[in-house]
N, C-alpha and C positions, 0 to 999 in steps of 0.2 A: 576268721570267717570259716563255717563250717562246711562240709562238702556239700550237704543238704538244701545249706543256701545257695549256694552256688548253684544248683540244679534248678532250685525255684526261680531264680531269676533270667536265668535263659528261657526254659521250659514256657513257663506262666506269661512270660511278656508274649510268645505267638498262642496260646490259650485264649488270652487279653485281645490283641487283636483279631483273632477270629471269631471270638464272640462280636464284636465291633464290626465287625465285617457283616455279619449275617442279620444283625440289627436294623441296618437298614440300606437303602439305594444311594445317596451322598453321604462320603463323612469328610470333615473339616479336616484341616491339619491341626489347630486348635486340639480337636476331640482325639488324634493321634496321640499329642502329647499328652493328654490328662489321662488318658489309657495307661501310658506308661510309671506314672505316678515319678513315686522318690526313688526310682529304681536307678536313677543316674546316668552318668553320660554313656556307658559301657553300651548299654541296650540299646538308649538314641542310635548310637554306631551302627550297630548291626542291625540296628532295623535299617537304616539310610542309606545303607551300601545293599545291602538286599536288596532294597527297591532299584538300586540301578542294575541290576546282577534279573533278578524273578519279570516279570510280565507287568508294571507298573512303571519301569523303568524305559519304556516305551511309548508311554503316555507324554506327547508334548509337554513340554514345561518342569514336568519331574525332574529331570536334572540339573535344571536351575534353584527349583525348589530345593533341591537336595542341597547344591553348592552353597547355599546363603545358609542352611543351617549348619554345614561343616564349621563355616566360618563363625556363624554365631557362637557354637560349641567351643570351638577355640579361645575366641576370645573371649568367656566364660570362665574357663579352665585358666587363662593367665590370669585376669582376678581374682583367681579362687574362689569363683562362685559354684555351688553345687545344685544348683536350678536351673531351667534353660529358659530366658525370655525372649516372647515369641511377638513381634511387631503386629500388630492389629490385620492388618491386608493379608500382611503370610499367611494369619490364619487361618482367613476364609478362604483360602484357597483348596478347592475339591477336587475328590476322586472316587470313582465308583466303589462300593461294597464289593462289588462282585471280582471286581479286577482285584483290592483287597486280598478273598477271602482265597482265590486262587493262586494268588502270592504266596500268600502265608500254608498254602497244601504244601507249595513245594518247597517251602522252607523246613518244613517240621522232619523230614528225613536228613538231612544235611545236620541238623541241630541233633538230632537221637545218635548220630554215629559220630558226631564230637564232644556228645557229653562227655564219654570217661575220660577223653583224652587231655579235658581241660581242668585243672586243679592251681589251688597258691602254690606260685613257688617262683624263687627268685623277683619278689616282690620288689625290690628297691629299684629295675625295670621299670615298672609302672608305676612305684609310689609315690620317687622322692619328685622332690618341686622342681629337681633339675630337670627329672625326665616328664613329669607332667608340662613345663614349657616347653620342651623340646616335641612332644604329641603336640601342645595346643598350636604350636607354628604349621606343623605337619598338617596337621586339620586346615589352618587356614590356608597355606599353600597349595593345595589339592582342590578345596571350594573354589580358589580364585580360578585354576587351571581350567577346573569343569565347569563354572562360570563361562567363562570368556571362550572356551573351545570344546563344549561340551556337542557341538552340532555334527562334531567329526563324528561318522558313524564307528562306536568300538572303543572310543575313548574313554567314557563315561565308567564301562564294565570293566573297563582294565584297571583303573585308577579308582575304581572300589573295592579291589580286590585286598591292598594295605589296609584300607580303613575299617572293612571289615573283620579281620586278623586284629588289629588292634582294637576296635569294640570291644570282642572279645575276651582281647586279654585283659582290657577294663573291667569288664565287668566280673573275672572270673580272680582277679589280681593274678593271670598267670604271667608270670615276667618270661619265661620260656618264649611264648606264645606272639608276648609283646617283639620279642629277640628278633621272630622270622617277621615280623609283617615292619621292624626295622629290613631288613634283608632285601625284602619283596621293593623296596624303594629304588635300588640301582635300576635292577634291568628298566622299571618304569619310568625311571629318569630318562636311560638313554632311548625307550621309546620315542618321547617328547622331544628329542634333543634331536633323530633324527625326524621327525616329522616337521619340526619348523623352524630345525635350523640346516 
């Protein structure tokens, strides 16, 4: 994979949504997904984690919305599917343009100063089917958490913080990348571990 590409799939997916943003006053989540085309799980990621992290992520419901498609993606990713299918209901589920397009403002500075930084390398991180089931568990572990205790205020931002690190490294095959957003797991473990236990 070229560097080129790489850049286009980061860059282009908040281009893609900003256009979608300024198009109109509701967009679907449906219309989220077909925005992002064949572009793969990588980009779902980081857009999914962003919405809990940007001004979106504060719209009731979003982080339920978010957790069901972690989990969708996961369990996706353990059959080897490279498509995400989206339940009918999920999809009509809406959010304003506006709240959108303001997301994605402040996403495109964060994205410009980790281009260079993200490149292939140490690819068998992210490639082999051992560590793609070991992401798709991770995915589904983190949807169930912010599922079921996403109400805690702080929780949602802090346990997208891995998911997004690993989008990333999805998307870019950087195994580096993938290395720290393994890392980023501990301390958020023992976050959880002392809040409810």
């Amino acid at each position: 994979m070229s560097r080129d590409h790489d850049d286009w799939v980061l860059s282009s997916l908040l281009d893609d949504l900003a256009r979608l943003a300024l198009s109109r006053d509701q967009i679907t989540v449906s219309e989220l997904i077909d925005t992002l085309g064949a572009r793969g799980f990588g980009p779902l990621l980081v857009m999914l984690s962003a919405f809990l992290i940007l001004p979106v992520g504060m719209v009731p419901g979003i982080p339920a919305v978010s957790a069901v498609f972690m989990i969708l993606i996961g369990g996706r990713m353990l059959t080897g599917e490279a498509r995400l299918w989206v339940p009918a209901r999920l999809g009509r589920v809406k959010l304003t343009g506006h709240l959108l397009a303001v997301s994605v403002a402040r996403a495109q500075p964060a994205i410009l100063w980790l281009r260079p930084l993200l490149a292939p390398r140490l690819a068998f991180l992210i490639d082999s089917m051992v560590m793609r089931s070991v992401l798709a568990v991770i995915l589904m572990v983190t949807g169930a958490v912010i599922f079921v205790a996403g109400f805690i205020p702080g929780l949602p931002f802090v346990l997208s913080l891995h998911v997004l690190v690993l989008g990333m490294a999805l998307a870019t095959r950087d195994g580096l990348v993938a290395l720290i957003g393994y890392c980023m797991l501990l301390p958020e473990i023992l976050l959880i571990w002392r809040v409810f236990l």
